[in-house]
RODO-2510 file (C-alpha; in nm, 4 decimals, decimal comma):
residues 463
     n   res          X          Y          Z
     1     x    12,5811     7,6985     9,3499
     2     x    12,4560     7,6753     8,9851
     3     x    12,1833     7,8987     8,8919
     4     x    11,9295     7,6584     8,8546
     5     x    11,9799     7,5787     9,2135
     6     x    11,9637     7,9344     9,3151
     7     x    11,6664     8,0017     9,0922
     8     x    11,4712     7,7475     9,2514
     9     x    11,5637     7,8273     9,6108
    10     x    11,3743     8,1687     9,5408
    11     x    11,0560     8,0401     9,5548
    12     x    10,7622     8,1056     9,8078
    13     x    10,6444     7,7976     9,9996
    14     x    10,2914     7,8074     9,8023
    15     x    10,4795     7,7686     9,5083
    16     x    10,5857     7,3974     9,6093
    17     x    10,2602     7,3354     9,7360
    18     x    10,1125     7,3870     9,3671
    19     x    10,4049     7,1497     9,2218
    20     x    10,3248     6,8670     9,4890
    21     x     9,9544     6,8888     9,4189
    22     x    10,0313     6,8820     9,0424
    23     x    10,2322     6,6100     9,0431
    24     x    10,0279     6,4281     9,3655
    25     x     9,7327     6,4485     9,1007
    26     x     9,9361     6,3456     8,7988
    27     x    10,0448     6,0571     8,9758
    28     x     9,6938     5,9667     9,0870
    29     x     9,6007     6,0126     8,7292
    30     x     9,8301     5,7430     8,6223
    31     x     9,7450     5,4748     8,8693
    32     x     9,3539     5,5261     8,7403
    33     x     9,4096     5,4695     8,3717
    34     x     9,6689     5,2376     8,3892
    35     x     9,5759     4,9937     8,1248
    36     x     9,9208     4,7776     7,9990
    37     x     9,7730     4,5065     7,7537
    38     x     9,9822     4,1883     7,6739
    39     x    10,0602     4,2774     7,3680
    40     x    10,0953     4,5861     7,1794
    41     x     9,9309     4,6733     6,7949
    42     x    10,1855     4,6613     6,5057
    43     x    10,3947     5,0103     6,4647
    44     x    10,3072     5,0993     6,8355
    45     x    10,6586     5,1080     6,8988
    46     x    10,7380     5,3373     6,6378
    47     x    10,4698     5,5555     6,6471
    48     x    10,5231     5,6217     7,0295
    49     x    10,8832     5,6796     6,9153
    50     x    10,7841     5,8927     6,6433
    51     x    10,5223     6,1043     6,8562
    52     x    10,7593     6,1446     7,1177
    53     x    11,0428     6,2669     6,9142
    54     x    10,7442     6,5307     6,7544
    55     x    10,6528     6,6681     7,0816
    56     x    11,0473     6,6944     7,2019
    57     x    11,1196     6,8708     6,8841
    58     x    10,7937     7,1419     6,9085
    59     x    10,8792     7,1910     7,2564
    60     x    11,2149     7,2918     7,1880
    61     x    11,1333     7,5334     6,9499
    62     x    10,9984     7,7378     7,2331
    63     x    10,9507     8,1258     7,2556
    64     x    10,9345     8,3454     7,5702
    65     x    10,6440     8,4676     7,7709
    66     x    10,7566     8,8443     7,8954
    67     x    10,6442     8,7478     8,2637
    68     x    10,7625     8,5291     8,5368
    69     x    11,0040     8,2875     8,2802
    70     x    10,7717     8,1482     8,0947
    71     x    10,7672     7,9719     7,8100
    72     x    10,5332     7,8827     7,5287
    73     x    10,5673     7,5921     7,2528
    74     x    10,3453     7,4348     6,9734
    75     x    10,4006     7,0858     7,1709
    76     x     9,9903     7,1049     7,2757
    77     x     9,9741     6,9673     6,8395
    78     x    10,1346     6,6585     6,8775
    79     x    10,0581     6,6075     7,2595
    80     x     9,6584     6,6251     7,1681
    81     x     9,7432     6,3953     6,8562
    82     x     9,8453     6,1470     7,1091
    83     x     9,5453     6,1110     7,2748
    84     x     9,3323     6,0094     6,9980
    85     x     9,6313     5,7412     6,8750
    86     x     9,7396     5,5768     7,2158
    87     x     9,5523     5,4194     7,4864
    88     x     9,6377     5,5491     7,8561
    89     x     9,8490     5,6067     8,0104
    90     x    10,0602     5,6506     7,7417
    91     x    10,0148     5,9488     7,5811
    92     x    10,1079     6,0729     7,9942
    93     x    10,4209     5,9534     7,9058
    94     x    10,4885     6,1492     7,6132
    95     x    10,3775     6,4534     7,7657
    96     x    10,5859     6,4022     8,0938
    97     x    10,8469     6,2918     7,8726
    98     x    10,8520     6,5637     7,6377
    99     x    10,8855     6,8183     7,9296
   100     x    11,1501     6,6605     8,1447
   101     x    11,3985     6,6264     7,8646
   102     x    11,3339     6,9566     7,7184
   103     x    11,3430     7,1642     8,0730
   104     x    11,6351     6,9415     8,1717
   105     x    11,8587     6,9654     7,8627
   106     x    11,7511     7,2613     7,6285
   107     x    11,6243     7,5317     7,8786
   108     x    11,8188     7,4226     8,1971
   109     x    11,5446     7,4727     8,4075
   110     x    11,5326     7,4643     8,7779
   111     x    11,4852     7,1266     8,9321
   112     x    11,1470     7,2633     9,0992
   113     x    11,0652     7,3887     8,7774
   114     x    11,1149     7,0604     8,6025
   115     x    10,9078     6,8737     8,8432
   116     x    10,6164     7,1325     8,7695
   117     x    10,6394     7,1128     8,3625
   118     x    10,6728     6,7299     8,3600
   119     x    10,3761     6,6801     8,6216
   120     x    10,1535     6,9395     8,4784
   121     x    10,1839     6,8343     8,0708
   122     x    10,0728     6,5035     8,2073
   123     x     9,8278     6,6201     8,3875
   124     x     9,6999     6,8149     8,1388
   125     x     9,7413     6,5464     7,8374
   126     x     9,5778     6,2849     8,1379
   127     x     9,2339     6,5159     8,2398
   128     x     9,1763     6,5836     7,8487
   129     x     9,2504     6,2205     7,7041
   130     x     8,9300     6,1456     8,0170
   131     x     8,7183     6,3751     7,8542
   132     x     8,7703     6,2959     7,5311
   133     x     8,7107     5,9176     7,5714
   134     x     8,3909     6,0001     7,8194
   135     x     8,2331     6,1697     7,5263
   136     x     8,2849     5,8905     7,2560
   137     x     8,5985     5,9919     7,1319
   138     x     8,8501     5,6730     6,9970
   139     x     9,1736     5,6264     7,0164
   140     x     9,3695     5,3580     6,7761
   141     x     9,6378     5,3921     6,5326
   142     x     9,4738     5,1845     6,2597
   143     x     9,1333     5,3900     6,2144
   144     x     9,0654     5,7511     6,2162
   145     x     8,7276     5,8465     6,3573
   146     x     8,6139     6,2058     6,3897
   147     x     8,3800     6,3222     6,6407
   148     x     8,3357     6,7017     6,6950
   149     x     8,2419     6,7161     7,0237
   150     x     8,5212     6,4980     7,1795
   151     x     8,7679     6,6425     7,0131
   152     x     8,6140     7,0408     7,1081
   153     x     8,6551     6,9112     7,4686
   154     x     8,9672     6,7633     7,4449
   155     x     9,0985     7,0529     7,3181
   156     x     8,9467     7,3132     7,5627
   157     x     9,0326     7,0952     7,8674
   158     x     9,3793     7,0532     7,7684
   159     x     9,4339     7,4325     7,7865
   160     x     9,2264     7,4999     8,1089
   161     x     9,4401     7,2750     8,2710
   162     x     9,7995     7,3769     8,1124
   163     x     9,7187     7,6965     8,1345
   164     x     9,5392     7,7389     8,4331
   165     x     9,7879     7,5255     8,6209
   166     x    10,0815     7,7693     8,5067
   167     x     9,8946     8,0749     8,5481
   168     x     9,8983     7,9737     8,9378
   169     x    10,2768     7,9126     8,9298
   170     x    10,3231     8,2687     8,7512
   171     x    10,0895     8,4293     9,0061
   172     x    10,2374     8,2624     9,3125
   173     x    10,5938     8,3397     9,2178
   174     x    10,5750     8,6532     9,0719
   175     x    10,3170     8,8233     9,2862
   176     x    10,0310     8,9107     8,9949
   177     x     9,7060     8,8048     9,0673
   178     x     9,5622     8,5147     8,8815
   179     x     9,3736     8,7324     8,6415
   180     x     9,6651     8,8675     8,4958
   181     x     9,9037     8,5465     8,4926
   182     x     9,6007     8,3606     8,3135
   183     x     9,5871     8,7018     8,0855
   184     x     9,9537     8,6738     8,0113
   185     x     9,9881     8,3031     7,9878
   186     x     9,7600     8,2056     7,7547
   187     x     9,4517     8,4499     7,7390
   188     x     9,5134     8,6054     7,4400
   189     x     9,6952     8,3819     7,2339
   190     x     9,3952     8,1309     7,3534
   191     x     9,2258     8,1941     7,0581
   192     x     9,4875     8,1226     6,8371
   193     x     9,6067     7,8357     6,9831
   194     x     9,2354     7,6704     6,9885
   195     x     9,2636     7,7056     6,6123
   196     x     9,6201     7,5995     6,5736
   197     x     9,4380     7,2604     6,7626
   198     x     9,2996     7,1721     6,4366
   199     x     9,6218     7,0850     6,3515
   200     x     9,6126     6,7622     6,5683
   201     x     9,3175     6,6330     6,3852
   202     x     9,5166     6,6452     6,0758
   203     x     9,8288     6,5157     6,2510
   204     x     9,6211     6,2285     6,3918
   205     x     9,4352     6,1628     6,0106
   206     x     9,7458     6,2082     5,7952
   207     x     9,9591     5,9249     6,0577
   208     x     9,7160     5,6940     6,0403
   209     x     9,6329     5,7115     5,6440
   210     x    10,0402     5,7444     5,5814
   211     x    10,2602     5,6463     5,8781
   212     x    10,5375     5,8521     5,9446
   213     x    10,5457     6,0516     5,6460
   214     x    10,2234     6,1765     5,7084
   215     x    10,4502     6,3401     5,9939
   216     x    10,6666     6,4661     5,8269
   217     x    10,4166     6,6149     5,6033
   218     x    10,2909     6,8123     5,8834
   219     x    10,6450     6,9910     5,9618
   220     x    10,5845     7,2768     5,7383
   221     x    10,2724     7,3843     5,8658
   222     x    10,3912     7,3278     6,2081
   223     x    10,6815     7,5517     6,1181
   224     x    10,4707     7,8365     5,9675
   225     x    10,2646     7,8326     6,2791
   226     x    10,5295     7,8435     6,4880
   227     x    10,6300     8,1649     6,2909
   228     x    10,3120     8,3324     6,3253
   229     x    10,3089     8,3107     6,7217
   230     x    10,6896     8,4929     6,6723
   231     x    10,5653     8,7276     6,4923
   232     x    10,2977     8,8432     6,7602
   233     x    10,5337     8,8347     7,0036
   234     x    10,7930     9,0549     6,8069
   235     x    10,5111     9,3311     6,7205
   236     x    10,4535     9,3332     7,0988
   237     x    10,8270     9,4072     7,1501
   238     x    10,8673     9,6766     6,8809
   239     x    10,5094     9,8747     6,9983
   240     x    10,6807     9,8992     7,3302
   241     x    11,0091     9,9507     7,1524
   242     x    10,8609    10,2620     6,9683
   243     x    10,6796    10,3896     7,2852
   244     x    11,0041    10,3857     7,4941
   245     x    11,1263    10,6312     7,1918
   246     x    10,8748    10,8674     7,2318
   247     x    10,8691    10,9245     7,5824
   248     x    11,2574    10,9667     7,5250
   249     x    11,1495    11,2265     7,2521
   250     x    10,9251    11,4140     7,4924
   251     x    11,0975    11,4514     7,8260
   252     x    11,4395    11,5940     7,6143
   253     x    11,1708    11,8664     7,6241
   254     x    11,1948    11,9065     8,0129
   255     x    11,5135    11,8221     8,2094
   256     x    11,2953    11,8749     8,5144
   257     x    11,0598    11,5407     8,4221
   258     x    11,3287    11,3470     8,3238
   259     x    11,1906    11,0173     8,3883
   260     x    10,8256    11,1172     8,5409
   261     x    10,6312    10,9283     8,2900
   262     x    10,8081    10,5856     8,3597
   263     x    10,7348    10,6491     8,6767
   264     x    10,3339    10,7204     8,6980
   265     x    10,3611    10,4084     8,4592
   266     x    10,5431    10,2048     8,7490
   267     x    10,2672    10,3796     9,0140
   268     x     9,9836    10,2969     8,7399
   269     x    10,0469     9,9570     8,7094
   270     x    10,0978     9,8912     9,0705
   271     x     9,7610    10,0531     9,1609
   272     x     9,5873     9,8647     8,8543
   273     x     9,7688     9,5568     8,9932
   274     x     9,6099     9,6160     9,3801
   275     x     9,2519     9,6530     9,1766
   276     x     9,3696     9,3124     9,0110
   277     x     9,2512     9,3989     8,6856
   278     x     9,3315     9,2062     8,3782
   279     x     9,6139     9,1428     8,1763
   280     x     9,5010     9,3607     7,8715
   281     x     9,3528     9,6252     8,1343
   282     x     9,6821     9,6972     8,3067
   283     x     9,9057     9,7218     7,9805
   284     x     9,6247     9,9473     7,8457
   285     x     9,7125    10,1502     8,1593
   286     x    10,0918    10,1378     8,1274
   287     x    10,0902    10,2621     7,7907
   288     x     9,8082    10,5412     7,8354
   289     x    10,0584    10,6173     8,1440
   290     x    10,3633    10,6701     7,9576
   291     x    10,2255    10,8439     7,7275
   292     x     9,9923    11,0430     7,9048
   293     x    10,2293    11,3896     7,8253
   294     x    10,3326    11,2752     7,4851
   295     x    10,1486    11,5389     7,3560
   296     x    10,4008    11,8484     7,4861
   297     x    10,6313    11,7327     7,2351
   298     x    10,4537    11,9388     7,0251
   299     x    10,6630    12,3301     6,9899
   300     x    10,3652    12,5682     7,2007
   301     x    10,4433    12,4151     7,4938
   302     x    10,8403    12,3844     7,5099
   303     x    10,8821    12,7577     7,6479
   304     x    10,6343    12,6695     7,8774
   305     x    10,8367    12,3461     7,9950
   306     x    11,1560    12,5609     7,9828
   307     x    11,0185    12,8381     8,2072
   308     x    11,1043    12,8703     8,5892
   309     x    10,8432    12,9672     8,8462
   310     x    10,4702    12,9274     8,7981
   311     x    10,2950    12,9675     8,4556
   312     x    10,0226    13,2706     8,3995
   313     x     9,6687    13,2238     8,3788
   314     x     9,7392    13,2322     7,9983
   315     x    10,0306    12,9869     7,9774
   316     x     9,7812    12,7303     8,2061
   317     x     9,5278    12,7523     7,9027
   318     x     9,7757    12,6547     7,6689
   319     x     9,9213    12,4309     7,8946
   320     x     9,5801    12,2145     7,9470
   321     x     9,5669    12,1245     7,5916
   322     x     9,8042    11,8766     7,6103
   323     x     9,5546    11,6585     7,7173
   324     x     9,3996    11,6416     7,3774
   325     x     9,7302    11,7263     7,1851
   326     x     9,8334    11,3866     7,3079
   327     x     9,5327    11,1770     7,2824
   328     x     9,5085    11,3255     6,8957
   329     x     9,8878    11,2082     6,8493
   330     x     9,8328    10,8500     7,0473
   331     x     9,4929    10,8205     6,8074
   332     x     9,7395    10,8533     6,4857
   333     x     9,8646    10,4607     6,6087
   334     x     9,5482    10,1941     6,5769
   335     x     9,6659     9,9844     6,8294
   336     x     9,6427    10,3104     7,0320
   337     x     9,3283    10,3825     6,9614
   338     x     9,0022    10,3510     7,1750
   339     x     9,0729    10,2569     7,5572
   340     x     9,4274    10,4114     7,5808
   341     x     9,3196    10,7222     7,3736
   342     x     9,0278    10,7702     7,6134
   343     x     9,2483    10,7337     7,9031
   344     x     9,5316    10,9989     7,8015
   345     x     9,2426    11,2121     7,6845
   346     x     9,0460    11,1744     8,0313
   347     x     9,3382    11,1863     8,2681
   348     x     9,2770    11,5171     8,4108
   349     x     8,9276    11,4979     8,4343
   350     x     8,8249    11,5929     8,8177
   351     x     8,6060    11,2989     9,0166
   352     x     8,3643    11,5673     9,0630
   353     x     8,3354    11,6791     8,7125
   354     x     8,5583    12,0043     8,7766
   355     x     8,8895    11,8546     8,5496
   356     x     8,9491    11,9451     8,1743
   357     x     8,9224    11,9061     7,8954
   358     x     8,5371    11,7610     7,8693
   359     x     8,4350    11,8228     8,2317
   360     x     8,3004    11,4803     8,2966
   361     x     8,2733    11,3201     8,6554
   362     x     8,3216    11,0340     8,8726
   363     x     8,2424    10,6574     8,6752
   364     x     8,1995    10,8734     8,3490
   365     x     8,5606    10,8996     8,3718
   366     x     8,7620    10,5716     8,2724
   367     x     8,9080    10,3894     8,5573
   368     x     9,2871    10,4049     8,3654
   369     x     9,2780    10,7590     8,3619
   370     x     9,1603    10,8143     8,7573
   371     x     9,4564    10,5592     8,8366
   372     x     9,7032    10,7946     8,5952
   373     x     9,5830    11,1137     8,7871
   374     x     9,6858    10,9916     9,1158
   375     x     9,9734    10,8257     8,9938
   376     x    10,0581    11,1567     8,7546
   377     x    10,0112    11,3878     9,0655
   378     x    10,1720    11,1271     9,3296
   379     x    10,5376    11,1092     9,1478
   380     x    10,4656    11,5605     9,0653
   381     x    10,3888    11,5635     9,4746
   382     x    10,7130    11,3702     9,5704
   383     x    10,9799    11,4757     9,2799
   384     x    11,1492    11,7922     9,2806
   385     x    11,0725    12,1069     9,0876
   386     x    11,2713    12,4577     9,0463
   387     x    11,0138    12,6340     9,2496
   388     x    10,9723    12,3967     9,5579
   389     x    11,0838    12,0940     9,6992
   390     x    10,9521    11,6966     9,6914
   391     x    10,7253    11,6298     9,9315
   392     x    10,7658    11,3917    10,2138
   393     x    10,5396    11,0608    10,1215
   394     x    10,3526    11,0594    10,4162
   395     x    10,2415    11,4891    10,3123
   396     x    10,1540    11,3343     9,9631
   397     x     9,9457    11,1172    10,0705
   398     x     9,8067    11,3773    10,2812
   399     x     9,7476    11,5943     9,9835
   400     x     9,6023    11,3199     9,8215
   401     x     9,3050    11,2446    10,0901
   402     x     9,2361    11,6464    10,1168
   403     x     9,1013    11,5974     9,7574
   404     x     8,9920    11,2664     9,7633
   405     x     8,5989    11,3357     9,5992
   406     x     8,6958    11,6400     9,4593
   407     x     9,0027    11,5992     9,2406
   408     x     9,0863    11,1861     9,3005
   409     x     8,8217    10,9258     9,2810
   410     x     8,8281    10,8421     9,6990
   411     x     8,8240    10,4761     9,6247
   412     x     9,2218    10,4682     9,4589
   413     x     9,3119    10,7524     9,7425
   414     x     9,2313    10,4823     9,9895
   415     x     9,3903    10,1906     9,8133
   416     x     9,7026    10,4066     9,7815
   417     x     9,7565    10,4588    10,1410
   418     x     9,7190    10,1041    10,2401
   419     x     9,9059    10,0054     9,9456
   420     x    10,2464     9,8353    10,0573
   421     x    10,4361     9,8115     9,6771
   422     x    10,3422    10,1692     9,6237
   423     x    10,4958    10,2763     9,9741
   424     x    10,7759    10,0173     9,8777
   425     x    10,8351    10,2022     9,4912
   426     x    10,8034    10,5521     9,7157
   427     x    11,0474    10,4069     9,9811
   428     x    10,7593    10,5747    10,2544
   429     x    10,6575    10,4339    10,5478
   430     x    10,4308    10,0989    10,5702
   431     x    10,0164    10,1139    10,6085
   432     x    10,0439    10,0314    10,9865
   433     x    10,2335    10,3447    11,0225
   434     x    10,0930    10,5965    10,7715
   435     x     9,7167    10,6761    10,9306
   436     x     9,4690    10,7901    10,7273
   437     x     9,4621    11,1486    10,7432
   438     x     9,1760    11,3745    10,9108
   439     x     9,0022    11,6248    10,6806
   440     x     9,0940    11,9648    10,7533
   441     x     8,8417    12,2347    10,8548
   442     x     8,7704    12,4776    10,5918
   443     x     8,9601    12,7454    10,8555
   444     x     9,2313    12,6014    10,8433
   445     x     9,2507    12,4988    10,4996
   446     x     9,2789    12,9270    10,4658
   447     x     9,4928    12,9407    10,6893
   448     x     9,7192    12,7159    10,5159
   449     x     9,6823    12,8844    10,2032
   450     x     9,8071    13,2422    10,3097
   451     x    10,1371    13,0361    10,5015
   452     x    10,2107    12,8207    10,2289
   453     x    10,0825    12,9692     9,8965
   454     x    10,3367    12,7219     9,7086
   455     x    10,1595    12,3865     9,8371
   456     x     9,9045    12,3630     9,6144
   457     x     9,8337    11,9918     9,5418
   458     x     9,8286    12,0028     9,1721
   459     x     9,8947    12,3241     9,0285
   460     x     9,8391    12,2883     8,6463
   461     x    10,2062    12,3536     8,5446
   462     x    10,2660    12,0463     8,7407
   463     x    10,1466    11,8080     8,5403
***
């Protein structure tokens, strides 16, 4: 079996359902606006020729989405062009064209995924070229005619529909809520790319005026814009490059965490992910996460991370100013700065206003840092250390609901113990089976105190 095949036979049944209402509605689309005149203007032939062989090209020269296999192109230029040049359904065409001979030949996509592309570029090309034309936009290759408005809507309606269309694919194949597909797709780039839009205006002006060197005038800046989205992407991929090196650089300090801050990231962004907040949110979260200790790099606290057994009362002091040792060092990066800052500054700050370093309580204290202290003290709970042993899940979570108020905001506690891809990361048992655990009385609370003096839930040196 090729892996196309296999790729596509992966998919969850609600995935098809999306691809045969795109394409049902594409299809639709296409018997509406059918409109196939006698004869055709003179150069239709080559301009359709010429447009399609644009939008092949653009789409080829594709660049990769870091979620779900996703890809992103500057084909929405020359697609939107075609709507203000061709009468429908033609500039359908294009677009389904465009997509079915780049999936099929360049990327080698799945047939399923195929289908999807080619149905929802037409779809998308087919519900903006109806807006545009409802508004008093024309279309014609002999006269160019500018009208604001139109064109605004033709652009905006273009995207909701590409993009919300393969937002829903991302989110019902790859398990992220909607939010954070649409977030990742095209939220931020959105603004860009309504701004790189202007270029269709000039495509559309500069063909008409010159033919097809007016085209081919248009390659350069096509090309430079086409650089610039790289570029974002590539500064992306080196800030994560450079915070992979510095967690490296700061468990060397500790054999005994090796690891631990990939790991609250992983927990993080699978509780962020159950609270389906957005796209930005949750990789404001993963970074705050792994970095969230960055700040014991620093030489004060290495004999303190070398030590076996408990810390003093002293060595805890000194040990607690981590907190703002490593929201000072994440503050030195301005892409750090702000929300991710707050949240490795914040992230042992008690629910009820008993936490370090400033003391604050419950909303006061940013929802990315209460998700990093239960993820921090979940993976401290359930990984081993030289003075005790990992706890079971099921005692974790226990631990976890005897401070729920107190230490951990009760809301995340909750989520966490009917939380399936956190049991599944923890390999404990499912929510049917782990009951939520009764409070214990304050006498026995002693009396587990003087019998296991080691079981503190989160001892300082812990984290």
């Amino acid at each position: 079996m090729s892996d196309a095949r296999a790729e596509g036979s992966q998919f969850p049944p609600r995935v098809y359902l999306l691809v045969g209402v795109v394409s049902a509605l594409a299809a639709f689309l296409v018997f509406v606006e059918w409109q196939m005149p006698s004869s055709q203007p003179k150069g239709f032939w080559n301009a359709l020729a010429a447009f399609a062989f644009l939008s092949i090209v653009s789409d080829s020269l594709f660049f990769k989405i870091p979620i779900a296999k996703a890809n992103a192109s500057l084909a929405f230029i020359p697609l939107q062009a075609t709507v203000a040049l061709f009468a429908p359904p033609w500039p359908m065409f294009i677009g389904g064209f465009t997509a079915l001979v780049v999936d099929t030949l360049i990327r080698k996509k799945a047939t399923i995924r195929v289908v999807f592309n080619t149905a929802q570029y037409m779809l998308a090309v087919g519900v903006a070229g109806l807006v545009y034309r409802a508004l008093g936009g024309t279309v014609g290759l002999e006269n160019f005619s500018f009208l604001f408005i139109p064109f605004v809507a033709l652009v905006v309606t273009f995207f909701l529909v590409n993009h919300g269309s393969v937002a829903l694919a991302v989110a019902f194949s790859s398990g992220v809520s909607v939010r954070e597909a649409w977030g990742r797709v095209g939220g931020r780039a959105l603004v860009n790319d309504l701004f790189s839009s202007t270029l269709a205006i000039l495509l559309v002006f500069l063909y008409v005026k010159l033919q097809l060197p007016g085209i081919a005038i248009l390659v350069f800046p096509l090309f430079l814009v086409r650089q610039l989205y790289q570029m974002n992407l590539q500064l992306q991929e080196e800030l994560e490059e450079k915070l992979e090196l510095m967690v490296k650089a700061m468990e060397a300090r500790d054999p005994y965490t090796s690891g631990h801050s990939r790991r609250v990231a992983e927990y993080a962004l699978s509780i962020g992910r159950e609270l389906k907040l957005s796209a930005d949110a949750l990789d404001g979260i993963k970074r705050a996460a792994l970095l969230h200790d960055v700040g014991k790099i620093y030489e004060e606290f290495a004999p303190l991370l070398r030590k076996d057994g408990r810390l003093t009362p002293e060595e805890r002091v000194v040990m607690r100013t981590h907190v703002v040792r490593s929201a000072e060092l994440v503050a030195t990066a301005a892409k750090l700065r702000g929300s991710v800052e707050a949240m490795i500054r914040h992230h042992h700050e008690n629910f009820d206003g008993s936490g370090y370093p400033d003391g604050i309580a419950g909303e006061q204290i940013p929802i990315g840092a209460r998700i990093i202290m239960v993820a921090d003290t979940l993976d401290a709970m359930t990984s081993d250390r030289p003075y005790r042993r990992a706890m079971t899940f099921e005692r974790a979570v226990e631990e976890l609901h005897e401070y729920a108020g107190s230490q951990f905001d009760p809301k995340l506690v909750q989520l966490v113990t009917n939380s399936g891809s956190i049991r599944r990361l923890l390999g404990g048992p499912g929510p049917a089976e782990l009951a939520t655990p009764t409070a214990r009385p304050s006498w026995a609370r002693a009396l587990r105190a003087k019998r296991e003096p080691a079981t503190e839930a989160l001892p300082p040196e812990l984290v």
